[in-house]
Backbone of each chain as nested JSON, in Angstrom:
{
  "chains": [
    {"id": "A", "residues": [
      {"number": 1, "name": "UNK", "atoms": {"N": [19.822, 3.156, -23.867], "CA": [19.051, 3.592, -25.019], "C": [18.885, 5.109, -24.879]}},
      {"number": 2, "name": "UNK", "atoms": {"N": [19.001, 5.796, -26.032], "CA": [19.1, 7.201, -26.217], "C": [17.183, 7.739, -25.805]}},
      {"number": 3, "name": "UNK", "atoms": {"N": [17.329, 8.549, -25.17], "CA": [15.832, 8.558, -25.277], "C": [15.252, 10.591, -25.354]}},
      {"number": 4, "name": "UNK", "atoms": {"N": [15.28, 10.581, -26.347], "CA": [15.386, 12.079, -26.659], "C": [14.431, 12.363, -26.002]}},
      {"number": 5, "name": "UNK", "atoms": {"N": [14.562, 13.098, -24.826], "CA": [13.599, 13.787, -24.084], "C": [13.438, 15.243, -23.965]}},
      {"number": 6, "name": "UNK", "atoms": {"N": [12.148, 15.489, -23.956], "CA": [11.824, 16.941, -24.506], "C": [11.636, 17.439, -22.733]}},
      {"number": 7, "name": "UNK", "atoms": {"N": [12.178, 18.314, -22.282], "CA": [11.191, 18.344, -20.935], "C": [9.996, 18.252, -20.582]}},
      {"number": 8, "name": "UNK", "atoms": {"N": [9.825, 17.596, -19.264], "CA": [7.785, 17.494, -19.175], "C": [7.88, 16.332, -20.424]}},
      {"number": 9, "name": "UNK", "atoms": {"N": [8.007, 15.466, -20.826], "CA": [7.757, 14.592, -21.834], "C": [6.768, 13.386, -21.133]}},
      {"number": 10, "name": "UNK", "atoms": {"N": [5.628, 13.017, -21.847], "CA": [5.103, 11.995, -21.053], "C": [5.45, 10.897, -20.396]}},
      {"number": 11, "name": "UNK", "atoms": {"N": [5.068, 10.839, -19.196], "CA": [5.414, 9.524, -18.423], "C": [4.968, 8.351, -19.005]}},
      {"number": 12, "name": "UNK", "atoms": {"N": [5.221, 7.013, -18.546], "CA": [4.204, 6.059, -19.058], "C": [3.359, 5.602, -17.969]}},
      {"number": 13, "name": "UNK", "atoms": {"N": [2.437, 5.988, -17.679], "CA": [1.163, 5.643, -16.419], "C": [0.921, 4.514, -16.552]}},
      {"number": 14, "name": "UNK", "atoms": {"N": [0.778, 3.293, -17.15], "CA": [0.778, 2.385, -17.295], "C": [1.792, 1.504, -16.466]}},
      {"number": 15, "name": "UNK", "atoms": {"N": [2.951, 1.735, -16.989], "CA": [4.293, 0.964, -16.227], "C": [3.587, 1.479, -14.767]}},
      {"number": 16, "name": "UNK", "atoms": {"N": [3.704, 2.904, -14.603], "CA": [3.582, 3.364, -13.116], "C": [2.728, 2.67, -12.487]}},
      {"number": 17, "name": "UNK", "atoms": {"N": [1.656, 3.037, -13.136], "CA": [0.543, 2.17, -11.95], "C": [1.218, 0.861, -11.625]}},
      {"number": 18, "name": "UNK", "atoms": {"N": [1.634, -0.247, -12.622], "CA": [1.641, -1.141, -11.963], "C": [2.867, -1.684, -11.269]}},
      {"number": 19, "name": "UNK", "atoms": {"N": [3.594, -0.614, -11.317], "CA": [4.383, -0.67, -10.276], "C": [4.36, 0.191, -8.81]}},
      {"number": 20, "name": "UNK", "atoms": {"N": [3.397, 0.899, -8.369], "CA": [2.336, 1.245, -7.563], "C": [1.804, -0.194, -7.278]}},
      {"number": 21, "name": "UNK", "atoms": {"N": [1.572, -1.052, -7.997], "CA": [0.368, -2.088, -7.602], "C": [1.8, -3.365, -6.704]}},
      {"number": 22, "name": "UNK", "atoms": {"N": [2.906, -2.849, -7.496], "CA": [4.045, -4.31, -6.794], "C": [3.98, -3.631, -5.97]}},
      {"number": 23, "name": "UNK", "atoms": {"N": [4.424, -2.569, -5.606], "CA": [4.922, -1.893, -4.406], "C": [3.597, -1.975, -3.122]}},
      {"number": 24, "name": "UNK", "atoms": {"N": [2.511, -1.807, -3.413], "CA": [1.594, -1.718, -2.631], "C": [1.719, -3.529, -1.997]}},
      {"number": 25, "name": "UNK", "atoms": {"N": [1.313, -4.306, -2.48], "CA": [1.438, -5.628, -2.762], "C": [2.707, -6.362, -1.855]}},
      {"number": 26, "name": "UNK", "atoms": {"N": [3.952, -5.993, -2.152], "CA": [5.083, -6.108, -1.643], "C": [4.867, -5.646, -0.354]}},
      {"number": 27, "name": "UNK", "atoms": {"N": [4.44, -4.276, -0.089], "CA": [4.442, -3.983, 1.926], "C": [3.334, -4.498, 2.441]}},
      {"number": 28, "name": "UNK", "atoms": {"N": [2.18, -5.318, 1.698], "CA": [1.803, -6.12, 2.351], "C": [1.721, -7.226, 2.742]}},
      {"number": 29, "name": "UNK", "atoms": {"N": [2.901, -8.19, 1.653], "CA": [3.491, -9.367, 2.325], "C": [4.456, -8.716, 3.533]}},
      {"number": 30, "name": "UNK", "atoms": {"N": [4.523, -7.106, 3.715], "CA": [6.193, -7.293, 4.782], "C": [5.515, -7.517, 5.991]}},
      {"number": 31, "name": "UNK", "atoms": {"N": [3.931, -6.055, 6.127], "CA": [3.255, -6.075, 6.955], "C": [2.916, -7.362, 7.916]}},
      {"number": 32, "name": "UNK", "atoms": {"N": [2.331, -8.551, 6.971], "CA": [2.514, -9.531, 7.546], "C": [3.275, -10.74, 8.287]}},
      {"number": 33, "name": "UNK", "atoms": {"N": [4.462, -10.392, 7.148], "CA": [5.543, -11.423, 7.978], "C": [5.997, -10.503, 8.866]}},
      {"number": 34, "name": "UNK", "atoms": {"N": [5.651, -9.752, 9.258], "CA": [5.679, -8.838, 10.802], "C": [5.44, -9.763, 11.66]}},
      {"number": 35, "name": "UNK", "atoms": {"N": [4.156, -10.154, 11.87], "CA": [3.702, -10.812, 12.853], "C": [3.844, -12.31, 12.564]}},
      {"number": 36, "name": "UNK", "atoms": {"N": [4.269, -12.632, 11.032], "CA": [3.819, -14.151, 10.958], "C": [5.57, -14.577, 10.299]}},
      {"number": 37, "name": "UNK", "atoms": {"N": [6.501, -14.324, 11.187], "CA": [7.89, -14.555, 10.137], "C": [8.138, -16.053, 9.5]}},
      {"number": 38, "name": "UNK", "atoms": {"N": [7.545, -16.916, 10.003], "CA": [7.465, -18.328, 9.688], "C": [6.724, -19.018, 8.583]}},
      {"number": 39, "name": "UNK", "atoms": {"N": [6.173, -17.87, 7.724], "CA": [4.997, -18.094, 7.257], "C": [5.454, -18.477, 5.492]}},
      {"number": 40, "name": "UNK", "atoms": {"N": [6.051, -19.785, 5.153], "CA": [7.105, -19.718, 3.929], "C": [6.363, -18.888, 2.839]}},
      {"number": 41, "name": "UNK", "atoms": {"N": [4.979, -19.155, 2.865], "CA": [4.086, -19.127, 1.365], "C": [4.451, -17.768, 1.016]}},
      {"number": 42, "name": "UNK", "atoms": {"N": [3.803, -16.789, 2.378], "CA": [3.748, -15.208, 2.266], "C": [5.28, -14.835, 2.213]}},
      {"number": 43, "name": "UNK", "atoms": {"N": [6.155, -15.477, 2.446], "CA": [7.713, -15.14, 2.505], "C": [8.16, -15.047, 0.752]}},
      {"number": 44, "name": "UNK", "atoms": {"N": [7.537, -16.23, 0.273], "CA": [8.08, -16.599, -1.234], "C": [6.982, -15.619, -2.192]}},
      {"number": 45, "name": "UNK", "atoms": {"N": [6.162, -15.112, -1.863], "CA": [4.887, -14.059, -2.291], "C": [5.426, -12.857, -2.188]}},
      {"number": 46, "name": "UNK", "atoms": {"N": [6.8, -12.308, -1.034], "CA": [7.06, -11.429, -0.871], "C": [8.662, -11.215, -1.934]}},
      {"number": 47, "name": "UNK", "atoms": {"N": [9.015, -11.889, -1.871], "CA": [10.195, -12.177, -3.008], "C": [10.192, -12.075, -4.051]}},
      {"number": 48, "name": "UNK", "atoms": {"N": [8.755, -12.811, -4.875], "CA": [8.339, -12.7, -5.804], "C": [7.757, -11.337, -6.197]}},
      {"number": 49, "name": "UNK", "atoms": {"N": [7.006, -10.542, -5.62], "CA": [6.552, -8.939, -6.042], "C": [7.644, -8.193, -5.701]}},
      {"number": 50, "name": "UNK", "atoms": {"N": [8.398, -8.604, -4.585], "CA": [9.965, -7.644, -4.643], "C": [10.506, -7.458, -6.377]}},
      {"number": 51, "name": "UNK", "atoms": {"N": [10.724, -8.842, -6.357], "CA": [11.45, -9.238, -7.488], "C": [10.739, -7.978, -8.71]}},
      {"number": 52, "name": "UNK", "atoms": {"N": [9.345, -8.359, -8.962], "CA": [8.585, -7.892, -10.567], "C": [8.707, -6.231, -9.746]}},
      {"number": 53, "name": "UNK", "atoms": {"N": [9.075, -5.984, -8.826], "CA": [8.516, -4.512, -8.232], "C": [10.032, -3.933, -9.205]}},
      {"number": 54, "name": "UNK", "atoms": {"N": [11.508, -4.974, -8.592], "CA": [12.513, -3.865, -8.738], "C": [12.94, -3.97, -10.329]}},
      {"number": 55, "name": "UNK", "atoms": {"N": [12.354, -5.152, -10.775], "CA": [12.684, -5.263, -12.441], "C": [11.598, -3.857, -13.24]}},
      {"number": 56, "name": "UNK", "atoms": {"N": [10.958, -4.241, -12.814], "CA": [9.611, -3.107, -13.536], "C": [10.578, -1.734, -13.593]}},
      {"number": 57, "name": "UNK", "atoms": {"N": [10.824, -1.761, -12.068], "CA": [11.519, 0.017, -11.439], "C": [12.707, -0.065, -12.619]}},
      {"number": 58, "name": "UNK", "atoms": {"N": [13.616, -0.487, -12.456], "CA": [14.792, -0.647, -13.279], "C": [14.012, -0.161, -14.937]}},
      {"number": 59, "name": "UNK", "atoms": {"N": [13.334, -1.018, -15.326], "CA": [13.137, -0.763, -16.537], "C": [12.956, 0.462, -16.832]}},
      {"number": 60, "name": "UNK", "atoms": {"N": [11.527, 0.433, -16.457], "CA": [11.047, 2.288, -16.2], "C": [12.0, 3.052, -16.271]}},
      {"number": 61, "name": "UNK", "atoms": {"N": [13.116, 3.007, -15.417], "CA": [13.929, 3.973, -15.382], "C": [15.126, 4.157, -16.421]}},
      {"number": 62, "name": "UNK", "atoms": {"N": [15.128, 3.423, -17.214], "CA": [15.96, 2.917, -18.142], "C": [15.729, 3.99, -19.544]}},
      {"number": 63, "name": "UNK", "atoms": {"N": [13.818, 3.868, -19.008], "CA": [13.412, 4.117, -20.623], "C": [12.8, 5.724, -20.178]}},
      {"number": 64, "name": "UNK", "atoms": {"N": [12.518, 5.723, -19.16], "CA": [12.105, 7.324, -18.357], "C": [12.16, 8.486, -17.85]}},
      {"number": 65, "name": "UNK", "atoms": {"N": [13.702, 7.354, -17.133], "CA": [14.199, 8.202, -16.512], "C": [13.77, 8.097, -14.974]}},
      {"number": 66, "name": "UNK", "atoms": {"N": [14.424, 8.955, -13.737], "CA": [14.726, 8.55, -12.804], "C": [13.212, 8.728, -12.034]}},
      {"number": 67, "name": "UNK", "atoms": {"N": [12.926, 7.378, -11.274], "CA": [11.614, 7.664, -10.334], "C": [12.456, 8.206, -8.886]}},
      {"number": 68, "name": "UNK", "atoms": {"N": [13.178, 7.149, -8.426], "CA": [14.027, 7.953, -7.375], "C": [15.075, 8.39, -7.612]}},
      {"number": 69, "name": "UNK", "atoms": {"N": [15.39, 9.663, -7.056], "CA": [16.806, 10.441, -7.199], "C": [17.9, 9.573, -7.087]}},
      {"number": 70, "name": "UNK", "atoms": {"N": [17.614, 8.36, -6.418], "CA": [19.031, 7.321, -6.281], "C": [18.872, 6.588, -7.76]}},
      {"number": 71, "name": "UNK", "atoms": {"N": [18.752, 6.998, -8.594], "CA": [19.078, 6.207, -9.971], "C": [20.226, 6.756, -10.302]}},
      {"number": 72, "name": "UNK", "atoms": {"N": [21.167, 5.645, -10.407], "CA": [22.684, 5.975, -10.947], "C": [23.084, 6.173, -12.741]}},
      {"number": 73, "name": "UNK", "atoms": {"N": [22.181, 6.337, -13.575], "CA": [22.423, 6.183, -14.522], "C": [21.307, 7.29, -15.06]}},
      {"number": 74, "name": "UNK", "atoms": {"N": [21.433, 8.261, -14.562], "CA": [20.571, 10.051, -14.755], "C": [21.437, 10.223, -16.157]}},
      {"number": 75, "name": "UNK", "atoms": {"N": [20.137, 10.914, -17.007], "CA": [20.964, 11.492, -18.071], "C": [21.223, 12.803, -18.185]}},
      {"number": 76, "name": "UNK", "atoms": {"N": [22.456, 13.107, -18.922], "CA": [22.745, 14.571, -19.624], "C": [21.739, 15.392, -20.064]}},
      {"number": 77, "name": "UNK", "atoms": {"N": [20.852, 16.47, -20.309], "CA": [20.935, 17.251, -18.919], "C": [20.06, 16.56, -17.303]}},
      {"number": 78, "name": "UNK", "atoms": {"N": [20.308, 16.77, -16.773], "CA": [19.625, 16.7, -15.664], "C": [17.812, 16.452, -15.774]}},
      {"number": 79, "name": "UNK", "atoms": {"N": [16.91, 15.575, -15.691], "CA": [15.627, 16.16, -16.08], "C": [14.629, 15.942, -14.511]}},
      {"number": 80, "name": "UNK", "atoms": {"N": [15.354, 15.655, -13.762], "CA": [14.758, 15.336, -12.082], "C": [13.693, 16.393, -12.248]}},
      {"number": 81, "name": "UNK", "atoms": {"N": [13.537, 17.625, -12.606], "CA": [12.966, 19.193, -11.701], "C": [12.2, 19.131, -13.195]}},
      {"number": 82, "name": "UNK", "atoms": {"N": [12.412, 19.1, -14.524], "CA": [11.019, 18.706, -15.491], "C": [9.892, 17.884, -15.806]}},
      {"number": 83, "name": "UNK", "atoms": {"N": [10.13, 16.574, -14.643], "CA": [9.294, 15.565, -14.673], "C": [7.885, 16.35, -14.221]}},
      {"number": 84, "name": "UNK", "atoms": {"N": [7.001, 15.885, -14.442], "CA": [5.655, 16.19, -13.45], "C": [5.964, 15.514, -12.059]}},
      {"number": 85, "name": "UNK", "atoms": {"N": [5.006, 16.144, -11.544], "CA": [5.166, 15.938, -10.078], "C": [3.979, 14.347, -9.883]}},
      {"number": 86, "name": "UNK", "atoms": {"N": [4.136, 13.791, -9.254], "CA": [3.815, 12.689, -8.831], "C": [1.731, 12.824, -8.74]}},
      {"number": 87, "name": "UNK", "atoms": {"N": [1.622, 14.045, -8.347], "CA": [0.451, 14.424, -8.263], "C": [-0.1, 14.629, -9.48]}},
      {"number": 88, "name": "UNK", "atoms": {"N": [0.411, 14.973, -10.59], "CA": [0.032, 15.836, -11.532], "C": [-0.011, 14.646, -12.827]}},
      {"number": 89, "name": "UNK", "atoms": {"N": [0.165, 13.661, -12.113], "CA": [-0.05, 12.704, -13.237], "C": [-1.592, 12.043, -13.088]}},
      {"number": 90, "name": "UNK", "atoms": {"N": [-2.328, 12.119, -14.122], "CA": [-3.012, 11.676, -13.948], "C": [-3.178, 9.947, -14.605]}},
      {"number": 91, "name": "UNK", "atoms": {"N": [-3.611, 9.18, -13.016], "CA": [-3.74, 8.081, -13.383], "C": [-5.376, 7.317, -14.236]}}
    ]},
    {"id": "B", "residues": [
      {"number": 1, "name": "UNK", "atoms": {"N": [-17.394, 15.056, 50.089], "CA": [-18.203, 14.52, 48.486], "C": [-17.761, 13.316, 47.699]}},
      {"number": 2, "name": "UNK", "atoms": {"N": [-18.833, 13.417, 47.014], "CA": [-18.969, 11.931, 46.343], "C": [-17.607, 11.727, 45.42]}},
      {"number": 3, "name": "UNK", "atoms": {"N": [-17.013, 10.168, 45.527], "CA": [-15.949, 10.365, 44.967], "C": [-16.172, 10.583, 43.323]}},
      {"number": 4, "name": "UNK", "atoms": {"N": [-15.553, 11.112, 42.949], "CA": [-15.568, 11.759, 41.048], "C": [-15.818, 10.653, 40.281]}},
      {"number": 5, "name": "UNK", "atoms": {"N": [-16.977, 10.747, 40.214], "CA": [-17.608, 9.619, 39.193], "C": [-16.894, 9.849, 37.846]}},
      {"number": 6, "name": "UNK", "atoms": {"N": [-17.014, 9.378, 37.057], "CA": [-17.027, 9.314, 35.537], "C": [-18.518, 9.107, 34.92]}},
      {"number": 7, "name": "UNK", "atoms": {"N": [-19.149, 10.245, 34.204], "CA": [-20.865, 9.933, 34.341], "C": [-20.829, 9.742, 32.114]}},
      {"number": 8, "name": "UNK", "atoms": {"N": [-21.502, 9.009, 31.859], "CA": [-21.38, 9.51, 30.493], "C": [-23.038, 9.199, 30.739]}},
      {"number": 9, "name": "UNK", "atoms": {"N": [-24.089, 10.431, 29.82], "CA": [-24.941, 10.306, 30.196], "C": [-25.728, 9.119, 30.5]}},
      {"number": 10, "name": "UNK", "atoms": {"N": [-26.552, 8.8, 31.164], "CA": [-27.471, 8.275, 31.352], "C": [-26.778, 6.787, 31.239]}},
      {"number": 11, "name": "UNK", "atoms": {"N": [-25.822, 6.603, 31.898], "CA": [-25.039, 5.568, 32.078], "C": [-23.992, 5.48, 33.026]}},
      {"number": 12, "name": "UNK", "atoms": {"N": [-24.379, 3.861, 33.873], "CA": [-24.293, 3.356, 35.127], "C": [-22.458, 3.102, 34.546]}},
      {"number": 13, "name": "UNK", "atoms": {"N": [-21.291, 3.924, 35.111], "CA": [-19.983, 4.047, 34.852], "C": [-19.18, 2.736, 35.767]}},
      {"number": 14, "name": "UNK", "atoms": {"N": [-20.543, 3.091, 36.917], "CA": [-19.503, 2.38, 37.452], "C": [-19.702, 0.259, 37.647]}},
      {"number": 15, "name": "UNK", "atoms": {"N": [-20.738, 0.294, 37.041], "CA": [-21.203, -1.267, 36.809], "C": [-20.633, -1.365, 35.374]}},
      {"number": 16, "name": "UNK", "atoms": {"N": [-19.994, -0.977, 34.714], "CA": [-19.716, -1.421, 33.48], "C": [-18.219, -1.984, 33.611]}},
      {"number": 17, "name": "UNK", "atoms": {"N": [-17.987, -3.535, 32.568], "CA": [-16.429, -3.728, 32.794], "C": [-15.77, -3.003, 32.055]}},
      {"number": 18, "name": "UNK", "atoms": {"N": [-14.29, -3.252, 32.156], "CA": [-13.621, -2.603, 30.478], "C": [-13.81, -3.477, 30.204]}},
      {"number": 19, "name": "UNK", "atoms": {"N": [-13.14, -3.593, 28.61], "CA": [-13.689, -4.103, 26.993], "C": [-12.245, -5.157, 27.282]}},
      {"number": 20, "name": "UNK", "atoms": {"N": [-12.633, -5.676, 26.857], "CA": [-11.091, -6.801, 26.667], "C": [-11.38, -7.174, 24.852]}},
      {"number": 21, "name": "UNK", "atoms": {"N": [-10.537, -6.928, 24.285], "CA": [-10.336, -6.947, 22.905], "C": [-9.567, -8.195, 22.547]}},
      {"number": 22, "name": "UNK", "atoms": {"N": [-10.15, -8.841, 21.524], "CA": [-9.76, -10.05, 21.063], "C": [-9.506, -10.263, 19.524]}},
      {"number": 23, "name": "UNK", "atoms": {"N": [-8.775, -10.364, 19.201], "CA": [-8.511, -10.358, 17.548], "C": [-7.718, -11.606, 17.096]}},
      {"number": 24, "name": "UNK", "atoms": {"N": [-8.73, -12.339, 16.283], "CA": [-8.128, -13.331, 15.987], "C": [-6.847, -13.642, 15.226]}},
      {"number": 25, "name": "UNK", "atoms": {"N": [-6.099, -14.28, 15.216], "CA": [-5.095, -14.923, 14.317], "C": [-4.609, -15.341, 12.964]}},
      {"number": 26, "name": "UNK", "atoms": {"N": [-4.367, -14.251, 12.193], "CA": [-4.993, -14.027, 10.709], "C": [-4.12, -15.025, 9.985]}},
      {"number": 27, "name": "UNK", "atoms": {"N": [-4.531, -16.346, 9.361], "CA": [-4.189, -17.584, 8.972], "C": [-4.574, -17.063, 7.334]}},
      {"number": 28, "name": "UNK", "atoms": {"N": [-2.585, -17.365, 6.384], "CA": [-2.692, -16.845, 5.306], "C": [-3.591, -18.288, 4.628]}},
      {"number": 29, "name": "UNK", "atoms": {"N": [-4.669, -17.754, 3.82], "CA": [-5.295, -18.762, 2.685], "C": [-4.643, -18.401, 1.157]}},
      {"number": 30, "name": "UNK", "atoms": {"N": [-5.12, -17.071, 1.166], "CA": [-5.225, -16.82, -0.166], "C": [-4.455, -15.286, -0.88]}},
      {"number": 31, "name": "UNK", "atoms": {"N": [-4.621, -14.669, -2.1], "CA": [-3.979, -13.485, -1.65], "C": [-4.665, -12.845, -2.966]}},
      {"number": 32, "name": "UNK", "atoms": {"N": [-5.078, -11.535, -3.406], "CA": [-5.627, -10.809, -4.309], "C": [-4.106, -10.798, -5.269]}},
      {"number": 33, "name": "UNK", "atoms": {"N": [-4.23, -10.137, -6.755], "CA": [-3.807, -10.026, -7.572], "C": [-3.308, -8.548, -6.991]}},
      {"number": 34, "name": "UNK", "atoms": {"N": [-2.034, -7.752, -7.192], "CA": [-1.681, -6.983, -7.109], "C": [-2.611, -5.305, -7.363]}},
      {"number": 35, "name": "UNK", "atoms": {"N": [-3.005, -5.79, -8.674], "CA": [-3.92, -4.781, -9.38], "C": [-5.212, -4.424, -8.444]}},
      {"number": 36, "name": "UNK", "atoms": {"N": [-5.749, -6.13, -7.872], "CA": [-6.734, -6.082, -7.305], "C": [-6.78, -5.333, -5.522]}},
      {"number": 37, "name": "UNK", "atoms": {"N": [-5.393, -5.668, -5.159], "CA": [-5.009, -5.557, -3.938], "C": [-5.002, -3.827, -3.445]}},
      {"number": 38, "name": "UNK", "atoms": {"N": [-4.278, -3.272, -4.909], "CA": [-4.54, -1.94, -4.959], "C": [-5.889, -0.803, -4.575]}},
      {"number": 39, "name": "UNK", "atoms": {"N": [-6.597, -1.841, -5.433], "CA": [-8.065, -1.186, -5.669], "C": [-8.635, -1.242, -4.623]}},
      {"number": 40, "name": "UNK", "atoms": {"N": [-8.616, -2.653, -3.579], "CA": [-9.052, -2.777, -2.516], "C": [-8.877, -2.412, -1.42]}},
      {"number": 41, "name": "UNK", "atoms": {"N": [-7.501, -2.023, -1.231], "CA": [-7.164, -1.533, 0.362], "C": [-6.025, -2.617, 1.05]}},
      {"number": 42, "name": "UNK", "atoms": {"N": [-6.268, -3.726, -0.024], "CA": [-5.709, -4.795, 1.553], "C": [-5.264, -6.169, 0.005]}},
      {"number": 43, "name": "UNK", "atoms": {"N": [-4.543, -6.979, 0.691], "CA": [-3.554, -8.305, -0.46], "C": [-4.426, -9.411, -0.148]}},
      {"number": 44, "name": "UNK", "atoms": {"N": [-5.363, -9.719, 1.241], "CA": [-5.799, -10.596, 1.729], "C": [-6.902, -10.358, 1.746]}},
      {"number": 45, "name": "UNK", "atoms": {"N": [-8.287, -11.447, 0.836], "CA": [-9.612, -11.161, 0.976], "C": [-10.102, -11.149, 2.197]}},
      {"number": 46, "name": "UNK", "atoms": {"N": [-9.479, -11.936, 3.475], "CA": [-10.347, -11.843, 4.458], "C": [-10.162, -10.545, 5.825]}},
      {"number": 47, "name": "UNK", "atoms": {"N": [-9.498, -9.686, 4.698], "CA": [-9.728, -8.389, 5.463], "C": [-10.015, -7.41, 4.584]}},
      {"number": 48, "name": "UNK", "atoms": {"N": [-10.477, -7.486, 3.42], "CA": [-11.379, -6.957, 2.576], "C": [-12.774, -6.849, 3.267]}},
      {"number": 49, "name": "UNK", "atoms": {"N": [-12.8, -5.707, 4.024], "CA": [-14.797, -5.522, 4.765], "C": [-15.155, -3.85, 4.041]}},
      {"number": 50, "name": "UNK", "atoms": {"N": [-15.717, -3.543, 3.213], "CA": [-15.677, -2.144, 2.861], "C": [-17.006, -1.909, 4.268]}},
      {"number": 51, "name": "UNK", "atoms": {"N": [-16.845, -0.912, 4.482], "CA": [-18.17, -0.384, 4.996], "C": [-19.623, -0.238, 4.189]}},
      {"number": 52, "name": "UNK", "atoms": {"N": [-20.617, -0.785, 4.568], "CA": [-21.705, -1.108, 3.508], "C": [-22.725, 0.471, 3.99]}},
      {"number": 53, "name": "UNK", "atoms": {"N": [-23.19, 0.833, 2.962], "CA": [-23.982, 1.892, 3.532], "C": [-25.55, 1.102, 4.233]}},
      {"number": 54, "name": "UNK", "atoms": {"N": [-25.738, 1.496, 5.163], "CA": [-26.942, 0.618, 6.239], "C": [-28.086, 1.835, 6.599]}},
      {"number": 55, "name": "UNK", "atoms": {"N": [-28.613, 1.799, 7.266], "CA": [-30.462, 2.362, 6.962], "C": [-30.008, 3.378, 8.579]}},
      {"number": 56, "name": "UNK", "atoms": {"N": [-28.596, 2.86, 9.602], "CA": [-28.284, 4.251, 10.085], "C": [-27.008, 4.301, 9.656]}},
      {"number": 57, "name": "UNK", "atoms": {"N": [-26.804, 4.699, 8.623], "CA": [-25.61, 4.852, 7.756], "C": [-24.478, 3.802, 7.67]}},
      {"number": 58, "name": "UNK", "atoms": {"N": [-23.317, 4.13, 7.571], "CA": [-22.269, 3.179, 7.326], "C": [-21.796, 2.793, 8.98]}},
      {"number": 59, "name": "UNK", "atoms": {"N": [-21.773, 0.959, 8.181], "CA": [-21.231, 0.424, 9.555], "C": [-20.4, -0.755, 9.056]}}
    ]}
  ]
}
């Protein structure tokens, strides 16, 4: 999808946060099956927020543009260095 | 001379044991909502302890 972007164009904080919230969520099923690898429930808990973490990411990035520099599908021009900075968003 | 105590004031160093630390075995029950997990610090209520403010401060 074409997504005419102006530089600095708003993020969507919304998506972000809650993909902040899989991601947070996700290293704490890993944290645990650290110590507990046997543990099916927290195993299938961890699969599952993997899962909504990398669909969310994908999307986002689809319609946003790149959260990590490893997004293979960057658009014409370049907009990595116009985004706000991670800080500067206010959540 | 006396062999090199370890003195912390007004305390007998050398009648004291060390601490032997025990931490129990954290048995999954339950798990917070992502959103919630965020806000809190932690995915698992039973390590949800905020520090409560107490009458000699936070403990």
């Amino acid at each position: 999808m074409d997504r005419n972007r102006r530089p600095g164009s708003p993020v969507n904080v919304e998506m972000l946060r809650e993909i902040m919230q899989l991601n947070f969520a996700m290293i704490e099923t890993v944290l645990f099956l650290n110590t507990h690898p046997t543990c099916r429930p927290v195993l299938d808990l961890h699969n599952e927020f993997a899962s909504r973490f990398n669909k969310l990411v994908e999307r986002y990035q689809e319609r946003y543009g790149p959260i990590y520099a490893s997004y293979e599908n960057a658009e014409y021009p370049w907009m990595w260095i116009e985004e706000p900075w991670p800080w500067e968003i206010k959540y | 001379m006396e062999e090199e105590k370890q003195y912390v004031s007004g305390f007998e160093m050398d009648r004291v044991r060390l601490a032997h630390a025990y931490i129990p075995y954290q048995q999954y029950t339950d798990h917070y909502t992502p959103a919630r997990a965020l806000k809190q610090g932690t995915l698992y209520p039973e390590l949800y302890m905020p520090y409560q403010p107490g009458p000699r401060g936070y403990y």
